[in-house]
N, C-alpha and C positions, 0 to 999 in steps of 0.2 A: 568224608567224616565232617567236615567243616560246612557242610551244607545240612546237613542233618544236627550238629549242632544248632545253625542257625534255626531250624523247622524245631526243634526242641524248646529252646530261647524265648520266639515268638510266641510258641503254645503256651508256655508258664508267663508272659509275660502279666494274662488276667486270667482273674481265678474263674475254675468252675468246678460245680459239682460232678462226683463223681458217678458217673452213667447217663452225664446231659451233654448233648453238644454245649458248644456255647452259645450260639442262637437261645436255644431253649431256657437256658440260665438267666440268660437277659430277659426273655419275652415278659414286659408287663414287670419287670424289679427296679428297674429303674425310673424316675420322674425325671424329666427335665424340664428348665423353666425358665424362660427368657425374662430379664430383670434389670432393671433401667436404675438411674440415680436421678430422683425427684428432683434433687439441685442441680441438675446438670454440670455437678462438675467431674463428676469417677464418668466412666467408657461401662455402654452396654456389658452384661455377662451374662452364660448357661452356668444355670445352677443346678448340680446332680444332687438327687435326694432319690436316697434309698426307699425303695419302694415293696420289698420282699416282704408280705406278714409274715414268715419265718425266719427271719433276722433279727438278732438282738438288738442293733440298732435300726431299725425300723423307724420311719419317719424322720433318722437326722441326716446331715449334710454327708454326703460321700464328696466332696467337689467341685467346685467351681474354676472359672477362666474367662479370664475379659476379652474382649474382642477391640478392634482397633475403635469403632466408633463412639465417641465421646456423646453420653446420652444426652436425647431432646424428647423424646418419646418414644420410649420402646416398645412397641406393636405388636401386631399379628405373628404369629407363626403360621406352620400348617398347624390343620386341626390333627394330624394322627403324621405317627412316625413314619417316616417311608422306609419301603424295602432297601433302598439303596445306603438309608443311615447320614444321608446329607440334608441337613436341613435349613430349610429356609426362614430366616427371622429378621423382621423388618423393625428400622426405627424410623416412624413413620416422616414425624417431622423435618428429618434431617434428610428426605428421600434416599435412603442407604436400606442395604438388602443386605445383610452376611449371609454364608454360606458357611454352617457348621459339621463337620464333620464328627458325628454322635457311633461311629461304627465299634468303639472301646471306648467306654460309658467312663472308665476312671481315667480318658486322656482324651476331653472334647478340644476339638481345636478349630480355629477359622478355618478354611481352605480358598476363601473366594467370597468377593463383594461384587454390589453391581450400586449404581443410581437408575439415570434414564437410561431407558430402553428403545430403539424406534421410535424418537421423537414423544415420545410419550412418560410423564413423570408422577412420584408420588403411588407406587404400588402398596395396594391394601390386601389383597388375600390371593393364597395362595392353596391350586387344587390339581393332585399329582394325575397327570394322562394314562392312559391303559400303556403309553411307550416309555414311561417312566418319568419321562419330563415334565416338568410345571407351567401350569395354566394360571396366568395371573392378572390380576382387575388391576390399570393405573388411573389414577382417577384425572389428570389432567394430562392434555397436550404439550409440551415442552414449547414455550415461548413462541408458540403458535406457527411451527414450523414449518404446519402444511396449508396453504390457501384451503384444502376441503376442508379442514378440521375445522371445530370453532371451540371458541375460549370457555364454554361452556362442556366443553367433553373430552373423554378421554379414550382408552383404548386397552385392548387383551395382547397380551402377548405370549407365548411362547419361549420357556427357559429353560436350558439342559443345566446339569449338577455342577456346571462350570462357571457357570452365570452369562454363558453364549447365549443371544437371543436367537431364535429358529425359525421364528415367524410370528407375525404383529397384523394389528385391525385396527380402524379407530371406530366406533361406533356413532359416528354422526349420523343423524336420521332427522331432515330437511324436514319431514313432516313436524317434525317436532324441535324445528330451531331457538324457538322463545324461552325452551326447559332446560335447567340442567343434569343432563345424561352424563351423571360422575358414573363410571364402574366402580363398586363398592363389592359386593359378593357374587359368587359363583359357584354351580356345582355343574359338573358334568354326567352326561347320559349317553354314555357309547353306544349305547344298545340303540337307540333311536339316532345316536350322530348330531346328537344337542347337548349347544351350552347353554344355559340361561345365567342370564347376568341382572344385579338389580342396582340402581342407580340410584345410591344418596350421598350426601359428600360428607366427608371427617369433618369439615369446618362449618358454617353455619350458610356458607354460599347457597342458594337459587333451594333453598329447606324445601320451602313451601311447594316448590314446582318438583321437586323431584323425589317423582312419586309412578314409575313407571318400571317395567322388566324388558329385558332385551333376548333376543333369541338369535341364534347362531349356530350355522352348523357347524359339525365338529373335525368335520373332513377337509375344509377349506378356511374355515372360518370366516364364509361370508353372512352378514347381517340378513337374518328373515325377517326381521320385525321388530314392533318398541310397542308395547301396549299399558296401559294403563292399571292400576288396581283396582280393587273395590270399597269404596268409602266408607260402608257399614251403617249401623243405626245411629254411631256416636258421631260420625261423619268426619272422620280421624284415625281410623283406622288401617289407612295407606298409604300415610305420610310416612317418609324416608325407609324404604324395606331394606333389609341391611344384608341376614345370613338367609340365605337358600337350603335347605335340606332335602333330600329325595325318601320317602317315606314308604311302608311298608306295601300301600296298594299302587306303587309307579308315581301315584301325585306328585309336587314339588311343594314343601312348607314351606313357608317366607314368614320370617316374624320381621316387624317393624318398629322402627323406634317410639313410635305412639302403642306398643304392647300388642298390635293386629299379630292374627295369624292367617295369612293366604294362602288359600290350598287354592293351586296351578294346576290346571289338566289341561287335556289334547296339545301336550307340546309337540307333538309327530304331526300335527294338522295344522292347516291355515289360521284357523283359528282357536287359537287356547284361549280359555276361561279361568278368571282369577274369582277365588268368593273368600270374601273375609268371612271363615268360618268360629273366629274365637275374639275375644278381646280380652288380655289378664289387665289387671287394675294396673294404673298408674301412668310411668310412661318412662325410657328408655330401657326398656329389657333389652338384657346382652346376649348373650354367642349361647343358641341352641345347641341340644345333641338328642339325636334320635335313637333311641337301642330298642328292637323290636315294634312293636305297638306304643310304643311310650314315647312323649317329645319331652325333654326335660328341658324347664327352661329359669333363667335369671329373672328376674324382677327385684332391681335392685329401690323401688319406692316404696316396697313393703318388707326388704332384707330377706328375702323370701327366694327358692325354687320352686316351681309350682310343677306339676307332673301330670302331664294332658293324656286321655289313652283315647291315641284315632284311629283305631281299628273301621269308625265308623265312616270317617272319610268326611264328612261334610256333616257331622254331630260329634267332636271331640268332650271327653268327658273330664275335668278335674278327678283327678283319682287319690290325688295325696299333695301335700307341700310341707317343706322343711321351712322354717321362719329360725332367721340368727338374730342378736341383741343390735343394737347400736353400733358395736365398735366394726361391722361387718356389710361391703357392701359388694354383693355379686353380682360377678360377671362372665367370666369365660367357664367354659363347660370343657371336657374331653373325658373319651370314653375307652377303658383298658378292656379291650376283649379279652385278654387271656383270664386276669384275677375277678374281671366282671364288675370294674368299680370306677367310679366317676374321679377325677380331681377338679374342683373347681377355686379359682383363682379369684380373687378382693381386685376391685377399678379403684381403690384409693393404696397409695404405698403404707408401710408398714403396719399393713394390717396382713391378717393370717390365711395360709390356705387350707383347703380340708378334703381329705379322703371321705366320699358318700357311694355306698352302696345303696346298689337298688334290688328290692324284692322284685323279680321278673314274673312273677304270679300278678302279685295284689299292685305293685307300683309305688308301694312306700319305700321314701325316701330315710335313711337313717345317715347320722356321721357314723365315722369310723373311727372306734375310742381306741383304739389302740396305736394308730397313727399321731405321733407323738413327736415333737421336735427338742430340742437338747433342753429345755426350759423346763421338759415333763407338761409339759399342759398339752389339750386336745389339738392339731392341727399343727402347721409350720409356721412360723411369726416373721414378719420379714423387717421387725425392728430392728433398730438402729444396733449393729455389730461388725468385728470382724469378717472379713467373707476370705476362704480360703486362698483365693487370688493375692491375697494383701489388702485391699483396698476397703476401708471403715465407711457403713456410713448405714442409711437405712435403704432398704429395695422397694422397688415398686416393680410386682413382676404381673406380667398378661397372659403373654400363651404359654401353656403348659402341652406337653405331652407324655405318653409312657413308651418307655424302650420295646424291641418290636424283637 
């Protein structure tokens, strides 16, 4: 009796609808969003926003919770929810990694922090392996621990949901001593047994040199290679490549923070070929996302997403762009398979975030008017207020994801 009360208890403890597991009630209802304090003086927090278009409160705050680390810059997430519900969210500055435990959306809690790993410090993104565990870019060597390393580079390592490291690289490539090989992004290719990693750094260190991708297999993770990009007609176009995406024909997209888009092939071969097939205007566009044939991307010097369809592979088309006013400058991307909809996040604090659907036909980009925060205006505001944790003041939040 008493065990079955308990197994009763736990059921009701979160609501669901009735005829959905609760997997399915979750999938794509909730937002969450990691959120830093511009003054660094309040501690990192996950922010739960209701994500359901059939909820009455639709776009407002379901909960938040601070985490132990006292904000300096609060960073990357993963780009999409993992199956296990543990999530990884870094504040970059402070080299600190939380480990959130997102598995009951109205009760997030830490579970687990890391710093250095393997001699290796400063981890930038994070990309979950076919065994469940995370693959992660650090961008520096830790106080130059290993004679091979050099102060110019860093390394990949291997993280379980625990924050146990499993296995580390540094990516030093002699060929290429004079550059600096920051690990900045990464995507993985199981099916070939590749990672490729692309080297720019957060800070403004060795800018100009580092401008090359790295290749590794995925079995051992030893280094195949460090190659260079392609400079394009504006000759600027391969300066610091940042997010990697794997695209619909096997390619690898790489936008760089001079606005390039490099489309990578023959990574299964000795020799892969990079060609800057795009340049959008300006220069640091943020955190791509790919859904089908469409790359949708930030260009935060024109307040703009611009929406490329590379069906063609090496002739990417403009097919649509959303342009926001002034008070809006984007950055981060993430993509809900279940409801079919973008959240994309503001690089400056208390400015607002916004639900965009995309037309998978045509590739226009629209907001989502109905996605609404307690203010009643379009979007979620992250001006200066109470957050449910207790803690006043204004957000500045980065990565975003939706519940899985």
């Amino acid at each position: 009796m008493l065990r079955l009360l308990f197994v009763v208890a736990g059921a009701l403890s979160t609501p669901f609808m009735p005829g959905h597991t609760l997997a399915e009630d979750q999938a794509g209802n909730y937002l969450f969003v990691w959120v830093g304090d511009p003054a660094t003086e309040g501690n990192d927090f996950i922010l739960v926003v209701d994500a359901d278009p059939g909820s009455a409160s639709y776009g407002n705050i379901v909960t938040s919770e601070a985490t132990d680390q006292r904000s300096v810059n609060a960073h990357h997430t993963e780009y999409e929810m993992p199956a296990s519900g543990m999530l990884f969210a870094n504040d970059h500055d402070a080299n600190r990694t939380v480990i959130l435990d997102l598995t009951n959306p109205l009760q997030p809690s830490q579970v687990a922090a890391f710093t250095s790993l393997g001699g290796f410090s400063m981890p930038h993104s994070f990309v979950r392996l076919p065994n469940g565990n995370v693959l992660a870019t650090f961008q520096h060597t830790e106080h130059h621990a290993n004679e091979t390393m050099s102060a110019m580079s860093g390394g990949v390592v291997e993280i379980d949901d625990s924050g146990r490291m499993v296995r580390s690289v540094n990516n030093v490539d002699p060929a290429f001593a004079e550059e600096g090989l920051l690990p900045y992004g990464l995507a993985v290719l199981p099916e070939i047994d590749r990672v490729i990693v692309t080297n720019s750094p957060m800070g403004n260190d060795w800018l100009l040199t580092s401008n090359t991708y790295q290749l590794f297999r995925l079995s051992d993770l030893e280094l195949l290679g460090t190659y260079r990009l392609d400079p394009g007609p504006r000759l600027n176009g391969h300066i610091s490549p940042e997010e990697p995406r794997v695209g619909p024909d096997g390619a690898v997209y790489v936008h760089t923070l001079s606005c390039g888009v490099q489309r990578i092939t023959g990574l299964d071969s000795p020799t892969p070929q990079a060609q800057l097939v795009y340049q959008y205007p300006g220069s640091w566009c943020g955190v791509p996302t790919i859904i089908g044939r469409y790359m949708v991307q930030a260009v935060p010097d024109i307040r703009a997403f611009i929406v490329l369809d590379i069906s063609e592979g090496t002739e990417p088309v403009e097919v649509s762009r959303l342009t926001f006013g002034e008070n809006f400058d984007p950055h981060w991307t993430a993509w809900d398979p279940n409801n079919r909809r973008l959240v994309v996040t503001p690089g400056s604090s208390g400015q607002r975030m916004y639900l965009l659907e995309l037309d998978e036909e045509t590739g226009e980009l629209t907001v989502d008017e109905a996605f609404r925060g307690a203010d009643g205006e379009v979007g979620f505001s992250f001006a200066s207020q109470t957050w449910p944790h207790g803690w006043t003041g204004e957000g500045a939040p980065h990565g975003a994801v939706f519940s899985r």
